[in-house]
C-alpha positions as CSV (number, residue, x, y, z in Angstrom):
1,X,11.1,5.2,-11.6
2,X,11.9,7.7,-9.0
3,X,8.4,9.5,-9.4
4,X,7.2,10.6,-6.1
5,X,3.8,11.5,-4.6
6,X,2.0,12.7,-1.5
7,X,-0.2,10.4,0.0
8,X,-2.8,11.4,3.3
9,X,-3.0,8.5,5.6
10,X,-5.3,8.5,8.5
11,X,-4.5,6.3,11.2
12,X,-6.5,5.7,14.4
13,X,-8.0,9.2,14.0
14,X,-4.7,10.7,12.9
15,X,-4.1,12.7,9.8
16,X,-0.1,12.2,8.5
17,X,1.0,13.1,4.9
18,X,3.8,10.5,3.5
19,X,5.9,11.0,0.6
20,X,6.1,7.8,-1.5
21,X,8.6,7.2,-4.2
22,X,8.4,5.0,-7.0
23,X,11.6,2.3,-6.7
24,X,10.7,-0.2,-9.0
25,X,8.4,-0.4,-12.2
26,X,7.6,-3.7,-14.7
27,X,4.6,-2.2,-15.9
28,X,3.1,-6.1,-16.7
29,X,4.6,-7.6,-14.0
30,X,5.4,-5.4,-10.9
31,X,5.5,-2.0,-9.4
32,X,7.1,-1.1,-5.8
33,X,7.2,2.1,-3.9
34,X,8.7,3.1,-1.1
35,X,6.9,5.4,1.6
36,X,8.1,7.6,4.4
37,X,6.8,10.3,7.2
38,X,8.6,11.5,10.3
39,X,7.2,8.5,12.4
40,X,6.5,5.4,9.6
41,X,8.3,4.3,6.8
42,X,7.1,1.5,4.3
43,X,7.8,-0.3,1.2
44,X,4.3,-1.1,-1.0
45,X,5.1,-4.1,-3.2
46,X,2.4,-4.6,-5.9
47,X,2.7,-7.9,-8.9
48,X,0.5,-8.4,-11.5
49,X,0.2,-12.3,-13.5
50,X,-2.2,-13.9,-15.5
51,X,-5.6,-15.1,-13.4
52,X,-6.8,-18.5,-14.9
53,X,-9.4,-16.9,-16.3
54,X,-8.5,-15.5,-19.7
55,X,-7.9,-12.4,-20.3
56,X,-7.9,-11.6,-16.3
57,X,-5.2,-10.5,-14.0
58,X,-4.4,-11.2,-10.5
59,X,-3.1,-8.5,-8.6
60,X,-1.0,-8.9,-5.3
61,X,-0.4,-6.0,-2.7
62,X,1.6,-6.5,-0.3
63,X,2.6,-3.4,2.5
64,X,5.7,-3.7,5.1
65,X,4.7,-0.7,7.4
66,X,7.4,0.0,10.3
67,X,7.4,2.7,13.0
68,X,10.5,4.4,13.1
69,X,13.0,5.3,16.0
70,X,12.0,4.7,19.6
71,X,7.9,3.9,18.2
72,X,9.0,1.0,16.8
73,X,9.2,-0.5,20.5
74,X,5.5,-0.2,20.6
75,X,4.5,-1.9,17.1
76,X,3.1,-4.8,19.1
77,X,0.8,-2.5,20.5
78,X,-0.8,-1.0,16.9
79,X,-0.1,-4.1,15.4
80,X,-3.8,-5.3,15.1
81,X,-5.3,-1.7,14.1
82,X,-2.0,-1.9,10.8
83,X,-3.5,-5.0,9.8
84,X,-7.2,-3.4,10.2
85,X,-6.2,-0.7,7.6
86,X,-4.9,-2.9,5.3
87,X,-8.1,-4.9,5.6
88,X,-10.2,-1.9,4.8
89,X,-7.6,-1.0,2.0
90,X,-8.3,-4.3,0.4
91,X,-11.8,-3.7,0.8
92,X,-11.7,-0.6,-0.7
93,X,-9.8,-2.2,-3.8
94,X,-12.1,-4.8,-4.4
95,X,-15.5,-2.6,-4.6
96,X,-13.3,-0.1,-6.8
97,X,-12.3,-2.8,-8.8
98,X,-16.2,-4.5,-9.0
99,X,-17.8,-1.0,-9.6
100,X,-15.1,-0.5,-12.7
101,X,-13.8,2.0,-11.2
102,X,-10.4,1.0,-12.0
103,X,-11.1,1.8,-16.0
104,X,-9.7,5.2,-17.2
């Protein structure tokens, strides 16, 4: 815990560097990191349990993105494109996760 990173986001055309920090870690069952820039801050929230198949996990991600100071009056308006990047996260994910590249 308390490990932090740099992480490049690109928003609607916009480059923005965050720096994440790692708040909680349950290796086997949870990890959660929280994320912050001059205009966003955010708390990932990622659990891992057993998938009814043997020997398979299912992994939830879950992201709680807010604008900060006088943005956050205009979330409504971005609203649709944050849920569009998580979309394309999750699609990113999966095809990772089907090519193996998830396998050190």
């Amino acid at each position: 815990m308390g490990s932090t990173y740099e992480l490049v986001t690109l928003f609607k055309g916009k480059e923005s560097t965050m720096k994440y920090t790692v708040a909680h870690w349950d290796a086997l069952n949870k990890v959660t990191v929280t994320g912050d820039s001059s205009t966003v801050a955010a708390e990932d929230t990622i659990t891992f349990s057993d998938a009814p198949t043997p020997g398979h996990t299912t992994i939830a991600y879950s992201a709680d993105i807010r604008l900060k100071g006088l943005l956050s009056l205009f979330t409504w308006v971005v609203a649709g494109d944050i849920k569009a990047l998580g979309a394309d996260a999750k699609a990113g994910m999966e095809k990772a996760f089907a090519e193996g590249k998830h396998q050190a």
